[in-house]
N, C-alpha and C positions, 0 to 999 in steps of 0.2 A: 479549279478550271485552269486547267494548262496554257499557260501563256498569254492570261487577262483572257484570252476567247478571240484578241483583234488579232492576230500573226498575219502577218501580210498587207493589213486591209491598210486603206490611204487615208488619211484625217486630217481636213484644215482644221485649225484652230485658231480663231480669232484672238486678239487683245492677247497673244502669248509669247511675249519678251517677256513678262515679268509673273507676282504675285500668282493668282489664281490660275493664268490661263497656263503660265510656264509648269507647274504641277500637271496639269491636265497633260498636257507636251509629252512630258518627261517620265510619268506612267504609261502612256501608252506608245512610248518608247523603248520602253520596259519590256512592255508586254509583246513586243515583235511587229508592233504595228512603223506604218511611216505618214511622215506627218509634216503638213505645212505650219512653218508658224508665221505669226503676222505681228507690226508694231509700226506704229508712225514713223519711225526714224529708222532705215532702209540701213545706215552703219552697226547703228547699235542691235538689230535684228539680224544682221548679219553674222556679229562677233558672237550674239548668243547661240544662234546655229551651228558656228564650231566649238564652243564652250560646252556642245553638250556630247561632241564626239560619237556622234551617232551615223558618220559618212554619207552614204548614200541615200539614209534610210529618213534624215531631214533637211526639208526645203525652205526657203522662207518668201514672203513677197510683203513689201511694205506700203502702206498709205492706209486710209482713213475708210472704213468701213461703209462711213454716211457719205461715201462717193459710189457710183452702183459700176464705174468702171473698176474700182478697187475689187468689188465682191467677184464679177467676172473675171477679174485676174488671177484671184485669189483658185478659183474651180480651175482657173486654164492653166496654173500655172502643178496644181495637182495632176492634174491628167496628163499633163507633157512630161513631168520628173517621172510620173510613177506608174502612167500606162491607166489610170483608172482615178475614181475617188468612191470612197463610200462610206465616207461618214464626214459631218461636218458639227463643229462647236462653237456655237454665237457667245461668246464669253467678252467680246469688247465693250467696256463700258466707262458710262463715268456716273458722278453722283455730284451736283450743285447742292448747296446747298442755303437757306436761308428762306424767310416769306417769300413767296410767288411775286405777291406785288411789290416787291420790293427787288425782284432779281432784274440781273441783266437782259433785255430779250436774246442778245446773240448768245448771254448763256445757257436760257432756255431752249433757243433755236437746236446748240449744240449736242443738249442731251438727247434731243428728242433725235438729233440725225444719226448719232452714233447707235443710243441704246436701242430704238425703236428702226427708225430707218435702216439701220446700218444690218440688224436683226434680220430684218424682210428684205432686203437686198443679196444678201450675204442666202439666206433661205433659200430664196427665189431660183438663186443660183446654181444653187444643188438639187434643188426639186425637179429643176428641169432635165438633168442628166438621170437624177434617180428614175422618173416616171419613164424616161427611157429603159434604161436600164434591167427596171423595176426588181432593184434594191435599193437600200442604203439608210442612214437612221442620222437625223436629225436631234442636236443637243441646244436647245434654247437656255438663256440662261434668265429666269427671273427673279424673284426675292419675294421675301415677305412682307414686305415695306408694300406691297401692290395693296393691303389692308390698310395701310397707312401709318405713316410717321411722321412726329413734328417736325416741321421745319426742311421737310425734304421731298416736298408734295408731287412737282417736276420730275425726279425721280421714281417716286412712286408709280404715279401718274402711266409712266414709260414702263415699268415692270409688270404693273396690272397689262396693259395692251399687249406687253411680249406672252405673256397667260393666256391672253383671247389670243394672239397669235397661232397659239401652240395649238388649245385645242381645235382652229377650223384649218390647220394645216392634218392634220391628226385625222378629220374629215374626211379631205381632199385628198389626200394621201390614196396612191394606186397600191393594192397587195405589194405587198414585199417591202413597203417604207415607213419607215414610222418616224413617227415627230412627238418628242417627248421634251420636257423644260427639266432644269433643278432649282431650288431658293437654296444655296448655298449658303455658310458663314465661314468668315476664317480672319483670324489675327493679322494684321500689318499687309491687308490689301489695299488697292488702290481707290478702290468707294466706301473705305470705310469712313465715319463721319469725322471731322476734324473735333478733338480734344476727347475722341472716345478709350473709353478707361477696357482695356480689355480683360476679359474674367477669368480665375484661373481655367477653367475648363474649356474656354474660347481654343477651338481646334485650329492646327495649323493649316495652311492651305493643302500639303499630302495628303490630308487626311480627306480631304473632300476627293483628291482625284478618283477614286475607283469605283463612285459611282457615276461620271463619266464615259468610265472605259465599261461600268456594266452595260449602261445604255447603249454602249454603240456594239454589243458582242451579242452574239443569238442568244446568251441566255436569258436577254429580256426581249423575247421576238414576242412574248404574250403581253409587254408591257405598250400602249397606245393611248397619246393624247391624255399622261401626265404629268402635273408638275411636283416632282420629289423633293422633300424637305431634308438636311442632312447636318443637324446641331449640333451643339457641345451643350451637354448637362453635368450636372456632379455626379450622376452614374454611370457619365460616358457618354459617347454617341450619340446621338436619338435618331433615327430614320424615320418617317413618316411622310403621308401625302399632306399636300394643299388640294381640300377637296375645293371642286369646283365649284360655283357663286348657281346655285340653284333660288325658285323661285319659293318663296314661304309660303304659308295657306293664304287663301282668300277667301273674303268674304263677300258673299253677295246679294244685292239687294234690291228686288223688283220695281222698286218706287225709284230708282238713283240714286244718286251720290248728290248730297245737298253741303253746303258747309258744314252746317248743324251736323248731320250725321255722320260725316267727316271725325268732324272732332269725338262725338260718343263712341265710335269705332275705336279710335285712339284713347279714350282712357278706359275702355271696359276690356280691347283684347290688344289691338295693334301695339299699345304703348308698350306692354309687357313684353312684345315677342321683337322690337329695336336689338338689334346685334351692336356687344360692344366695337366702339370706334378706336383703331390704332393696331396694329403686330405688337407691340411690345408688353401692354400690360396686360392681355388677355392669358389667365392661367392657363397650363397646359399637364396633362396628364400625360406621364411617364411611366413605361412600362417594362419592366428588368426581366429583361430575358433569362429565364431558368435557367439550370443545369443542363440537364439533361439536352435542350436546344444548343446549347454552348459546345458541347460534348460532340455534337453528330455533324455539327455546322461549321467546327472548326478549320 
């Protein structure tokens, strides 16, 4: 696809001074696209903007996502540089970490405004010019931790609701916009958990950008309301979905639901059909793309 598929098109990019979002940045800088970056500290977002010598073709605007004046500046300051915007990437975040009841409220407070609020602000934002418009494609950013992980529940907690975000924007969404999430991984980001041992196959943050830049290029105009998984295994890559939290069989019972019954339910079928608890220890099946797929896909 000649020139990522973005040439011309306009992209804020959240949380992109550094790690993850700065990859995201810098591929679809690549690819002929022009792009806002964003970072708390208005200097050092600065210096990065000419660090990547990209001229005319990047912007930057600084402050805190979980402010909804920030997310508004953030569209206003794309459509004054560049005449337009049509694509945006909710990539600011952070990750606390430790027992719930044991955290800071202003730390909880924090996650919840940046990864979640800052999410739906930062959205909002661009939904409203897209519906105008009616284009533009939306990049949410969640994780797989939304299944859960120890000692990171706050976290979690915020990634699962940017999912449910995705899909009822994905809904709402007029023809021509799509709103699609990824659960990314990548070595020496900025939420990764503190004294985490990275594996060799753990992918660098480049490696995640390009799909990214696929979501926001027509060649995923068929793609609507999901969130893309995109690992490091020891046979490489893995792409795949996070399907979405469907509803399991039920059973029903004309007399009601008594305790009693309750619980017999529970050890003759319910109990069996419990889905394991956590992302990280649930096996996962990996599937090595052929030759001949390799050959023509190149």
């Amino acid at each position: 696809m000649t020139g990522h598929g973005v040439g011309g098109r306009a992209v804020v990019v959240t949380g992109s001074g550094r790690g993850l979002g700065l990859s995201y940045a810098r591929h679809l800088l690549a690819g002929g696209a022009r792009v806002v970056l964003n970072d708390l500290d208005a200097e050092y977002v600065h210096a990065v903007a000419g660090e990547l010598d990209a001229g005319d073709a990047v912007a930057w605007c600084a402050g805190s996502v979980g402010d909804p004046r920030t997310a508004d500046a953030l569209v206003e300051t794309c459509l004054r540089r560049f005449g337009r915007i049509d694509g945006l990437v909710n990539n600011a975040g952070v990750r606390p970490e430790g027992l719930s009841w044991e955290e800071d409220p202003e730390t909880t407070r924090r996650a919840v405004e940046v990864n979640l609020l800052g999410t739906l602000y930062c959205g909002a934002a661009a939904l409203r010019v897209f519906q105008r418009q009616g284009s533009g494609s939306v990049v949410n950013v969640s994780s797989r931790a939304q299944t859960g992980v120890e000692q990171s529940a706050t976290y979690a907690a915020t990634k699962g609701a940017v999912a449910s975000l995705t899909y009822s924007w994905a809904l709402d969404a007029p023809p021509g916009v799509r709103v699609n999430a990824i659960a990314p991984q990548a070595r020496g980001t900025g939420t990764r958990r503190a004294g985490w041992v990275s594996r060799p196959e753990e992918p660098d943050p480049d490696d995640m950008a390009p799909l990214v830049t696929f979501l926001l290029s027509d060649a995923a105009r068929g793609v609507q309301g999901q969130v893309v998984r995109l690992i490091g295994t020891p046979d490489g890559l893995a792409l795949g979905l996070v399907h979405h939290p469907r509803g399991g069989r039920l059973l029903a019972d004309p007399r009601g639901w008594t305790v009693e019954r309750i619980a017999a339910a529970f050890d003759a079928e319910l109990g069996r059909e419990q889905d394991p608890v956590g992302a990280l220890p649930r096996p996962v099946a990996y599937l090595r793309l052929d030759e001949e797929f390799l050959r023509v896909h190149q």
